[in-house]
GUKOLVEX-758461 format. One line per field, with one value per residue (C-alpha): residue in three letters; x, y, z. Coordinates in steps of 0.001 Angstrom, whole numbers, plus 524288, in hexadecimal, padded with zeros to 5 digits. Layout:
<nodes>
kolmar (Ala	...) .
c1 (X	...) .
c2 (Y	...) .
c3 (Z	...) .
</nodes>
This chain:
<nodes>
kolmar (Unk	Unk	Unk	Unk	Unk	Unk	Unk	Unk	Unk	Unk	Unk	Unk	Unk	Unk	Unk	Unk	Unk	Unk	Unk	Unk	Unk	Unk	Unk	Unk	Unk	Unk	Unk	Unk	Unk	Unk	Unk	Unk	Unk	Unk	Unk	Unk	Unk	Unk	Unk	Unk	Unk	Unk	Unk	Unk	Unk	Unk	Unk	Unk	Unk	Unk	Unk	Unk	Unk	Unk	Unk	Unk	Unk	Unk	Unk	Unk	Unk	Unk	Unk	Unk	Unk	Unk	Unk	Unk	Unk	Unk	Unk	Unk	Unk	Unk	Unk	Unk	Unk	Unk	Unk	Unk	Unk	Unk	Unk	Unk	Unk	Unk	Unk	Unk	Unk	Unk	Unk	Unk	Unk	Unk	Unk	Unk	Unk	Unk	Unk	Unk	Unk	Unk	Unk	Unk	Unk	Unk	Unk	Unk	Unk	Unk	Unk	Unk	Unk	Unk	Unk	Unk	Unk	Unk	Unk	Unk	Unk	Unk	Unk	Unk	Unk	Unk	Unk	Unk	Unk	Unk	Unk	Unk	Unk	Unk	Unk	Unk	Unk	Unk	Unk	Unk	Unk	Unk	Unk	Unk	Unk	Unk	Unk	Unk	Unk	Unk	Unk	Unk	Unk	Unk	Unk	Unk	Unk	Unk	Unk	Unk	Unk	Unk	Unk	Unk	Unk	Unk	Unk	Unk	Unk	Unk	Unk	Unk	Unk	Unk	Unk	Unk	Unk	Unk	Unk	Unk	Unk	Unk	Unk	Unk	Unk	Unk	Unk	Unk	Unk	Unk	Unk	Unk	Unk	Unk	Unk	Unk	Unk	Unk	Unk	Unk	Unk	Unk	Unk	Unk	Unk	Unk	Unk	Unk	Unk	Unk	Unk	Unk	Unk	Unk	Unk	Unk	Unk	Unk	Unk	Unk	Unk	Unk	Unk	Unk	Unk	Unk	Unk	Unk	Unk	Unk	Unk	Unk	Unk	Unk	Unk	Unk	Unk	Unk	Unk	Unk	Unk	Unk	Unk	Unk	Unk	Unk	Unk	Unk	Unk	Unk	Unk	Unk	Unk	Unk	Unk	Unk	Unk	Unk	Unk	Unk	Unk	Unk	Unk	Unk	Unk	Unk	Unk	Unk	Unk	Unk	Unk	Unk	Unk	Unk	Unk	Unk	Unk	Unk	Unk	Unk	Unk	Unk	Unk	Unk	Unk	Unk	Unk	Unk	Unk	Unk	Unk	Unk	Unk	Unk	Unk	Unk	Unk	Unk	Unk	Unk	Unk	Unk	Unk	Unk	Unk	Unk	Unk	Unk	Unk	Unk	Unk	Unk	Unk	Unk	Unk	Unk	Unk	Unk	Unk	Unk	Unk	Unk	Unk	Unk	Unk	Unk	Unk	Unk	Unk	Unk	Unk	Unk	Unk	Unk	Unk	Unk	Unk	Unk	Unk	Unk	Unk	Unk	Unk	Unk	Unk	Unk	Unk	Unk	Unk	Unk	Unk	Unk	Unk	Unk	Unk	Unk	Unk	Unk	Unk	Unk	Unk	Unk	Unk	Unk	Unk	Unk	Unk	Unk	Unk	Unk	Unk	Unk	Unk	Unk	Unk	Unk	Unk	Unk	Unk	Unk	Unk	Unk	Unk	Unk	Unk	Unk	Unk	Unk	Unk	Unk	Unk	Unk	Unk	Unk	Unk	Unk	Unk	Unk	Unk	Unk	Unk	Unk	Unk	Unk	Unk	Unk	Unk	Unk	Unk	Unk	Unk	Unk	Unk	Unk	Unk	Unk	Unk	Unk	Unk	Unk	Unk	Unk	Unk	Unk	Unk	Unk	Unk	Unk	Unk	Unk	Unk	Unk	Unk	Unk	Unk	Unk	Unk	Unk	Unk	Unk	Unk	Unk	Unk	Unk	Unk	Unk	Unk	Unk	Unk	Unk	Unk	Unk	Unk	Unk	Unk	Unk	Unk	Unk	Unk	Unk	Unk	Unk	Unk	Unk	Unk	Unk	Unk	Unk	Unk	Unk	Unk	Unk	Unk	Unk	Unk	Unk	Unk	Unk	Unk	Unk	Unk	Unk	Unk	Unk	Unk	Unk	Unk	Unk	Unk	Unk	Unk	Unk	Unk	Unk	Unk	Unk	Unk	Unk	Unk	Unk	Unk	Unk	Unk	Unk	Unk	Unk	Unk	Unk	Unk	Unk	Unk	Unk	Unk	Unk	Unk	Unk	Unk	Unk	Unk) .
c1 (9A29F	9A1F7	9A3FA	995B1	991A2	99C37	997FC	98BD4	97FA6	97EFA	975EE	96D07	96124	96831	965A6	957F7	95854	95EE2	954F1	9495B	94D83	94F6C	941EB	93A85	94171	93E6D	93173	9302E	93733	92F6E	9209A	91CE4	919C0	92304	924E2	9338F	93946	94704	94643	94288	94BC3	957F0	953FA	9532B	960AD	963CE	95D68	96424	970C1	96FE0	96C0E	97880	97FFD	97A2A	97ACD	98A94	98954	982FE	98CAE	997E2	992F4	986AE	985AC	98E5C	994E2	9A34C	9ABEE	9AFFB	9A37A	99FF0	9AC40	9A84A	999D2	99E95	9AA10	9A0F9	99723	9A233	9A910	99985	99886	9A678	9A30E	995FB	99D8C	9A6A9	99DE4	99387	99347	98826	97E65	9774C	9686F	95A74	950CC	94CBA	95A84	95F7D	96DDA	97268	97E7F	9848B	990C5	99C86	9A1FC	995B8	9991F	99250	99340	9905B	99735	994F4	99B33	993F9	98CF9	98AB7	98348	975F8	9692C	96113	953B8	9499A	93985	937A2	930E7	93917	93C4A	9446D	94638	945E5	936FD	93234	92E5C	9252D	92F06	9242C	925D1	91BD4	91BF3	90F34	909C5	911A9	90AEF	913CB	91114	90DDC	9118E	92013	91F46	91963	92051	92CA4	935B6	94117	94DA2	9536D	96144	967E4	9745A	97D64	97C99	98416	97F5D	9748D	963D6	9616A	956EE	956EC	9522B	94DE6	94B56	94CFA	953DA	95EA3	95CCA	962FF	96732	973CB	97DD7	988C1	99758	99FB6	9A45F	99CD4	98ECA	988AE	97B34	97A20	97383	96D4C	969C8	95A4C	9599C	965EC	96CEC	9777D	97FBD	97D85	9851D	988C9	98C85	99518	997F7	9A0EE	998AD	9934C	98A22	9881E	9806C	980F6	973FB	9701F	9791A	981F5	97E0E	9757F	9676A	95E6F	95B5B	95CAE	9556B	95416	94D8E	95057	95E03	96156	9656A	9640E	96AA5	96DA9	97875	97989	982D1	97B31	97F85	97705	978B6	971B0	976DE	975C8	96B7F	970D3	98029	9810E	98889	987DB	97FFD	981D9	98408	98139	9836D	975F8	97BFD	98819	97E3E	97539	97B8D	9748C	977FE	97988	96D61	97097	96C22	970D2	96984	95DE3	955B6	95487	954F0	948F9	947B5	93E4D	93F03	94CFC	94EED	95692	94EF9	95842	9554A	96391	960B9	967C9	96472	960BD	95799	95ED8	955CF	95137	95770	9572A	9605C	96129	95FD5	968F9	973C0	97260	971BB	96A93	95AC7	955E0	954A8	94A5B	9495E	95325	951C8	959F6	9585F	95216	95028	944C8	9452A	93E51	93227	92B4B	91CCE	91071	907C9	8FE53	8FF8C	90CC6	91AB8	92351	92DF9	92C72	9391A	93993	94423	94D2A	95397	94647	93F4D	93523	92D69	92FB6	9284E	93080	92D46	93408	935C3	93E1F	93F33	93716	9320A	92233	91DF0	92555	92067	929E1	92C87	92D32	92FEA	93D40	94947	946E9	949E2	9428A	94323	93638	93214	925FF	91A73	91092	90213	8F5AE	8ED6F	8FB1A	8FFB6	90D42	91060	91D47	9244F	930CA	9335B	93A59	92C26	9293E	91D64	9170B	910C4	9060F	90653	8FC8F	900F6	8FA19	8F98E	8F7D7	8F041	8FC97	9028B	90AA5	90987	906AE	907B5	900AB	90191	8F608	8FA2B	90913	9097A	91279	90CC6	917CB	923DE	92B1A	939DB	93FD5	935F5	92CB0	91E1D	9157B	905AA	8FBAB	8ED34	8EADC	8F540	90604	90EA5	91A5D	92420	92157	92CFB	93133	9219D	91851	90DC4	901DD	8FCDF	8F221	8F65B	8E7FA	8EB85	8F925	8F3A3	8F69E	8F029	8F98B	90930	90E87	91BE3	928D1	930F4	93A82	93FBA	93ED3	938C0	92C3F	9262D	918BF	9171B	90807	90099	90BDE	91587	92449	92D58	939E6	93B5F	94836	94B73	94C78	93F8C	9380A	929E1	91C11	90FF0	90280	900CE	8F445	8ED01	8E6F7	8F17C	90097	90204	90E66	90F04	91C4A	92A8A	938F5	944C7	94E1A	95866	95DB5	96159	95DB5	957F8	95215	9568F	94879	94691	941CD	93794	93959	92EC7	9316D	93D89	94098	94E16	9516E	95E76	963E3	97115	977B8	96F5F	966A3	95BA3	952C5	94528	939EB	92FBC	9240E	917F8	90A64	90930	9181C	921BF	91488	912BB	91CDB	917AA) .
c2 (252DC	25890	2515E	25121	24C49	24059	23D7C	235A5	23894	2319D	223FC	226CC	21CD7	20F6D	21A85	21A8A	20BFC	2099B	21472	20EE7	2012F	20677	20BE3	1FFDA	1F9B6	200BC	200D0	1F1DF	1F132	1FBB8	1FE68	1F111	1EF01	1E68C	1DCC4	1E002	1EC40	1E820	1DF6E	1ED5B	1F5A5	1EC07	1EB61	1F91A	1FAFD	1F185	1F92A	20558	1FDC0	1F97E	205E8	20B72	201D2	202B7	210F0	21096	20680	21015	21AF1	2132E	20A75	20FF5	22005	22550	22EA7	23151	22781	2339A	237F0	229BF	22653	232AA	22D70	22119	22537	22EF0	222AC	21BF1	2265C	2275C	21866	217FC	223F2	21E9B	21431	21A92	22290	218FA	20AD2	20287	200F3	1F82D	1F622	1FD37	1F436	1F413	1F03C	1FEBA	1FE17	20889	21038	21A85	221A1	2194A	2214E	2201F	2166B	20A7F	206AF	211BD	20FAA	21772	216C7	210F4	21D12	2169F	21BA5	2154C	213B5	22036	21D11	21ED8	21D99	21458	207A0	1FBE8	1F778	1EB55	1E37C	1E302	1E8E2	1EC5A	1E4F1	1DADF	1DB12	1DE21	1ED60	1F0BD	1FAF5	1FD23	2086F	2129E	21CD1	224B0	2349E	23250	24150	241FE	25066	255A7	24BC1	245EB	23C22	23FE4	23C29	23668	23384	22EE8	226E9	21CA4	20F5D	20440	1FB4D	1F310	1F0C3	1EE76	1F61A	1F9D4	1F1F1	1FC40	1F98C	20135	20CA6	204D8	20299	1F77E	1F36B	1EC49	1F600	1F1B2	1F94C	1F57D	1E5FA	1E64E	1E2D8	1EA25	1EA86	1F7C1	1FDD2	20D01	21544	21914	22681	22BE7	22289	21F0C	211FE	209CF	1FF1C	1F63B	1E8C1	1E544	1D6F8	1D6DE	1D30F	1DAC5	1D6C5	1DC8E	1DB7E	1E358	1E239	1E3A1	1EB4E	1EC36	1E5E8	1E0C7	1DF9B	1DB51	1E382	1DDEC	1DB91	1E16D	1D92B	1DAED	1DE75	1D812	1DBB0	1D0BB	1D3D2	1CAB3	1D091	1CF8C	1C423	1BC2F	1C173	1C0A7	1C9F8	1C9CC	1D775	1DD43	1E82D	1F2AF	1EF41	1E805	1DE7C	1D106	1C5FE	1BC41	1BA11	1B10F	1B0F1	1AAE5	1A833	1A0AE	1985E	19684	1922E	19E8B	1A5BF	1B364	1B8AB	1C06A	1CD9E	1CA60	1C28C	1CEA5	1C8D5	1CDDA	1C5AA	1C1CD	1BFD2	1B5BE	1B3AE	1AF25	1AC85	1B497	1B0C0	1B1F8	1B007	1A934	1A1D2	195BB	1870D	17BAE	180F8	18E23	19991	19FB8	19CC6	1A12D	1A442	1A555	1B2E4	1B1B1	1A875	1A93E	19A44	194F3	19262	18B4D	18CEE	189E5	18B1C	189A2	197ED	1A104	1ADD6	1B8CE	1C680	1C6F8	1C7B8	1BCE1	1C0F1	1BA49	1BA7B	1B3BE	1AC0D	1A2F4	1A266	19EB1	1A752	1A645	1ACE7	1B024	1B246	1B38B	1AC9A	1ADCD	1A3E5	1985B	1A469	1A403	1A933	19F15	19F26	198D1	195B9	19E3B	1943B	18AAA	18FD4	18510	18C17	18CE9	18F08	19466	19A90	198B1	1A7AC	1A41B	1AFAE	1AE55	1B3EB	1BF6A	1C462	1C23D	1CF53	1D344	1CC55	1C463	1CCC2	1C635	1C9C4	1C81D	1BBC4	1B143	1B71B	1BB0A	1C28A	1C0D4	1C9D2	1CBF3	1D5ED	1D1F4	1D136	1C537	1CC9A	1C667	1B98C	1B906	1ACB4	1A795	1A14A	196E0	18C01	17EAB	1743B	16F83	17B9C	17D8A	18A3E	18A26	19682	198E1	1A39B	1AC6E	1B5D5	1BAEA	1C760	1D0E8	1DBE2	1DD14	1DAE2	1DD77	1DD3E	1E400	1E9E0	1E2E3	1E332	1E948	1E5F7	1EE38	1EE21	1E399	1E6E5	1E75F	1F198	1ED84	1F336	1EC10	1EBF7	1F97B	1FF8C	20031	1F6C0	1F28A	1E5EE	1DF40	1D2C9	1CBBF	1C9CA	1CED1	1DB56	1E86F	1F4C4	1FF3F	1FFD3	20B10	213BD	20F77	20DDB	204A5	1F8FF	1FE6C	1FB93	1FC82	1FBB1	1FE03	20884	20740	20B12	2115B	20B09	20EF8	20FBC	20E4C	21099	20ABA	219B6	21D91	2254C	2215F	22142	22112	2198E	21699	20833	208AF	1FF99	20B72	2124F	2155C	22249	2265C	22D61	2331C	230DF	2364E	2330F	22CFF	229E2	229D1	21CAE	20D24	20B2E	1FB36	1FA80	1F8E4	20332	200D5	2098E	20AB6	214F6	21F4F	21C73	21A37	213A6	213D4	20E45	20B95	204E7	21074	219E3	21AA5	22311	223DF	22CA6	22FC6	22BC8	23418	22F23	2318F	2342D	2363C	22FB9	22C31	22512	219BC	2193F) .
c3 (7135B	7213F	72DF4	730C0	723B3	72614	73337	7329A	73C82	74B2F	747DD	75192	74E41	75785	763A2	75F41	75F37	76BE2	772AE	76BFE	770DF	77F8F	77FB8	77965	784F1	78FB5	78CAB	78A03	798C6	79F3F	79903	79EF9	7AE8A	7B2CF	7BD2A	7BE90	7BF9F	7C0E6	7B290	7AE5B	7B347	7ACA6	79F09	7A01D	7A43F	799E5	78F5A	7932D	79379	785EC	78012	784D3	78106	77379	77278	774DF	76AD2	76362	76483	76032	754FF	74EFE	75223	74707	75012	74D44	75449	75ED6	7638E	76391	76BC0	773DB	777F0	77B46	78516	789FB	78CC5	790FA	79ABE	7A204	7A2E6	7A99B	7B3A0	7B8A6	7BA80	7C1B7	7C926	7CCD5	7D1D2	7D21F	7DF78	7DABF	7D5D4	7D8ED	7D9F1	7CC11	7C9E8	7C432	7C84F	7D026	7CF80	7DB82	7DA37	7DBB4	7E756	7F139	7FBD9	7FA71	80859	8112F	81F77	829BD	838EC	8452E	84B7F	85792	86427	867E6	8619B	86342	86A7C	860C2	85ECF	853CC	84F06	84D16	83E9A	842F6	83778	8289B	82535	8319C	83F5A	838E0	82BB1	8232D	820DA	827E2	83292	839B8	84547	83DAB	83516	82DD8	8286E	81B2A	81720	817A2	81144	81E34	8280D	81FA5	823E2	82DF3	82982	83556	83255	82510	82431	81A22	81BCA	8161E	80B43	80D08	809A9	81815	81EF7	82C16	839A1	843B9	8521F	85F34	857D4	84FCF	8406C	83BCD	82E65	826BF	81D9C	815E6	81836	80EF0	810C3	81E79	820D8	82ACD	83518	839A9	845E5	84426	84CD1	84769	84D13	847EE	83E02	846D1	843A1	85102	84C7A	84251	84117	83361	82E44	82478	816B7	809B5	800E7	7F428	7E66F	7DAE1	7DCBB	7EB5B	7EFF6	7FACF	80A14	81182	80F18	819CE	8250E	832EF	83CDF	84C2E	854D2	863EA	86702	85B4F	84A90	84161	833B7	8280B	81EBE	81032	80FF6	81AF0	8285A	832E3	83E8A	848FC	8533C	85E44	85E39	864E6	86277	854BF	85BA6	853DC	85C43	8514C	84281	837F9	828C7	8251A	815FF	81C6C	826DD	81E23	8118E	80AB5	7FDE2	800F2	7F82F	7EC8E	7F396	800FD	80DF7	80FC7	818B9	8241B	83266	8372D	845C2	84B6E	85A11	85B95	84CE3	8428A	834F6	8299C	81BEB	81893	80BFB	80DE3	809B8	81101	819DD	81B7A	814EC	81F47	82C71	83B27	845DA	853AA	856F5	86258	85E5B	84F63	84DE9	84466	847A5	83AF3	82B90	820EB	81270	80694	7FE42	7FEBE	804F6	7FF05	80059	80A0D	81A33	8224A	826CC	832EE	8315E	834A2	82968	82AF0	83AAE	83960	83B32	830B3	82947	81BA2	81334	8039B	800F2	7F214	7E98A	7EBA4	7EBA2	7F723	800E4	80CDC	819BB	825CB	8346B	83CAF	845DE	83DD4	83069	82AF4	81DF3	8206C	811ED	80530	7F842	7EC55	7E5C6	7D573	7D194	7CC97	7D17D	7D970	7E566	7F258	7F87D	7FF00	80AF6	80803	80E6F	818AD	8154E	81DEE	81BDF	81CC4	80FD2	80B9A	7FF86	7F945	7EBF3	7E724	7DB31	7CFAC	7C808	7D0BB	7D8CD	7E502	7E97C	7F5C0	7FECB	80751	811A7	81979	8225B	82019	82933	82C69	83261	82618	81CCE	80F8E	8046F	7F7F7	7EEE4	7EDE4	7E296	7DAA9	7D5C8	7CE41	7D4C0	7E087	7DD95	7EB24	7E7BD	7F3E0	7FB49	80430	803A3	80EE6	811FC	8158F	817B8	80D1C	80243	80026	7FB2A	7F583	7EBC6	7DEF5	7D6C8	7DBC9	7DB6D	7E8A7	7E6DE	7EFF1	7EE81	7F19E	7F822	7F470	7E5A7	7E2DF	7DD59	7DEDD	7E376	7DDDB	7D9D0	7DA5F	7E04E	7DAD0	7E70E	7E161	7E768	7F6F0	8015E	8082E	816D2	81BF0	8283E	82BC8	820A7	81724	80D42	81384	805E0	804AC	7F54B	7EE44	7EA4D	7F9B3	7FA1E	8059F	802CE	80B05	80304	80885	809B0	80144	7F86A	7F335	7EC95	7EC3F	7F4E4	7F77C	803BC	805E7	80029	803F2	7FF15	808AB	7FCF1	7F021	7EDFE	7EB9A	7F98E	7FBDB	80914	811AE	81A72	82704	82F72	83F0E	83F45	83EB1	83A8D	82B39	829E1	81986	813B9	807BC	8056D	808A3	8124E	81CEA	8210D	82DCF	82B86	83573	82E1C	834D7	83AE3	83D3F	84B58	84CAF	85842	85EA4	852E8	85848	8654B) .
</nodes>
């Protein structure tokens, strides 16, 4: 009898099994629409998980190979498991939770020298704070060139950057925003016409998360001759402008009795007349707080949830100033008076456990519209006041039909564009219903500049889109980079400042009417 006679043939039909079983599955997880991309993207890792692990199991107990060959495969399996291993380390997740993996010798926390020299004197609008002047991402009186083919985007200057989802604060020629080197947290001063380090002020903390990353995550805030930045861990800076000189600090976690929040503190300061509005989190009376601009003691505090993932916003509903927060843990949107923190109205947010990320968005007519993403959707409020002077809210419709995980929502002319689970949608804010959805942009970031959509996809493509009820319309795209980008970016026309958490990147956007277009 010859060898090949003896040796029986490869049992092929468990492959079959385990590919037949991978496809059922994929299709149970993907052929329906679902409310939750992210509870779709880890059963599919799962899935392919398993099938490897029962293919090996294959190869060794149930293929009929000859115990060499067999041996063979599996070393061979096991020798490219140990050098991707060796070759990569993990960075983290996307948005849609797919882990992602860079080679194991890139530098994790970029550092580079002060530059020095003064800020350059340059023609550009102010972008002082996180979303914009009025912290709403909107940016009026500024019509950009919608064909970027004919009149493209000038690359200004491009440099590395420490660790961090900050954005950048821009005012009188100096971009602001926080970076992580190494077991230092920094607030760092650019120069906005050529890139050049100013100055930088370090305290020495780290945060990091397996899943969030590395640094600090709210972007600070220039008002006067003054920076206001909030680290990752709870330090509160307030600087000097033009020097980076500390005026005063305060740990708002330590002062406040606060839990550090899974992701980091990533609201940014808000300034109110001689108040600095934090979102700190604590008990007793200690969620959101104020300070003395000047002397950093402590104004007054209101509320017991703990601090989410949203910036204070100052805004006027119902004839009355207030600051709206949406607050984690209780889960709540939360409307306090600016003048003594006394909480003005509050709507409970049962959706589960999810994240409060995107600021809650002021609409005309006293109503505010609130989402998360998560498959939790959005809720519209209408807010009113009471014979007695007090406010009161009521629901007017939910809806799964924005899902606002990490971007914020713009308004315009009647309707909101938001990034529903990853996918450009414009709602209509009368009935929770949408116009269109369409344009995967991924978990980025989003601004409105007059009558155009400004995107900042989570792939690093930066992307023009008519604000239209009538129809998606991508206007223009370039790609600024390769890699996970959710840092905000910030627009001090014409002026384009992009990050990720390693990189930075100043464009001229162009405009209609050009420089006189500023004037």
């Amino acid at each position: 009898m010859s060898e090949a006679q003896e040796q029986p043939s490869i049992r092929l039909w468990p492959l079959y099994i385990i590919a037949a079983a991978v496809v059922i599955a994929l299709l149970a997880i993907w052929l329906p629409e679902s409310l939750n991309r992210q509870m779709q993207v880890v059963p599919t890792i799962g899935i392919f998980m398993l099938a490897g692990l029962f293919s090996l199991l294959w190869l060794l107990l149930l293929s009929r190979l000859a115990w060499g060959p067999r041996l063979r495969y599996f070393g061979a399996v096991v020798l490219a498991i140990g050098l991707c291993a060796g070759s990569f380390r993990y960075k983290g997740l996307s948005g849609d939770w797919v882990p992602i993996f860079v080679w194991r010798w890139s530098n994790p926390d970029a550092v580079s020298a002060i530059d020095g020299g003064g800020v350059t004197a340059i023609q550009a609008r102010d972008w002082p704070q996180f979303l914009g002047p009025d912290r709403n991402g909107q940016l009026g009186g500024v019509s950009l060139k919608r064909d970027w083919v004919q009149h493209p985007p000038r690359e200004v200057w491009r440099r590395p950057v420490g660790a961090s989802w900050s954005s950048f604060a821009i005012a009188g020629g100096r971009a602001i925003t926080q970076e992580q080197h190494g077991t230092d947290e920094q607030v760092v001063c650019y120069d906005l016409a050529s890139g050049r380090k100013l100055w930088s002020h370090t305290d020495s903390a780290r945060y990091e998360s397996g899943m969030g990353g590395v640094g600090p995550r709210a972007t600070p805030t220039i008002d006067g001759d003054q920076v206001f930045a909030l680290g990752a861990t709870g330090i509160l800076n307030v600087l000097d402008l033009t020097s980076g000189q500390a005026l005063w600090t305060q740990n708002i976690a330590e002062h406040n009795n606060a839990q550090i929040p899974m992701f980091g503190f990533s609201g940014s300061p808000l300034i109110i007349d001689d108040l600095v509005v934090v979102s700190a989190g604590g008990p007793d009376g200690r969620s959101l707080v104020a300070y003395h601009r000047k002397s950093g003691e402590f104004a007054w505090g209101s509320g017991d949830d703990q601090a989410g993932y949203s910036s204070p916003r100052l805004a006027t509903i119902a004839g009355r100033e207030q600051i709206l927060v949406f607050n984690e843990n209780k889960h709540a949107v939360v409307a306090h008076d600016p003048q003594n923190g006394a909480v003005l109205w509050r709507r409970a947010w049962e959706h589960g456990r999810v994240q409060c990320i995107a600021n809650p968005l002021v609409l005309p007519g006293d109503q505010v519209l609130a989402s998360t993403g998560y498959g939790a959707g959005a809720e519209l409020y209408q807010i009113s006041a009471a014979p007695d002077g007090s406010l009161k809210s009521e629901t007017l419709w939910q809806s799964k039909r924005l899902k606002a995980k990490f971007s914020n929502m713009v308004y315009r002319d009647g309707f909101v564009y938001g990034l529903d689970d990853g996918i450009l949608v414009c709602l209509d804010p009368q009935n929770g219903k949408r116009r269109w959805k369409k344009g995967r942009y991924g978990h980025g970031q989003l601004i409105l500049v007059d009558d155009v959509l400004l995107i900042m996809s989570e792939k690093g493509d930066v992307v023009l889109v008519e604000a239209s009820p009538e129809r998606h319309n991508e206007l223009a795209r370039i790609t600024a980079f390769d890699e996970k980008t959710w840092n905000p970016h910030a627009f001090a026309a014409p002026y384009l400042l992009v990050r990720t958490d390693s990189e930075a990147i100043c464009y001229e956007l162009p405009l209609e009417g050009g420089a006189m277009a500023l004037r």
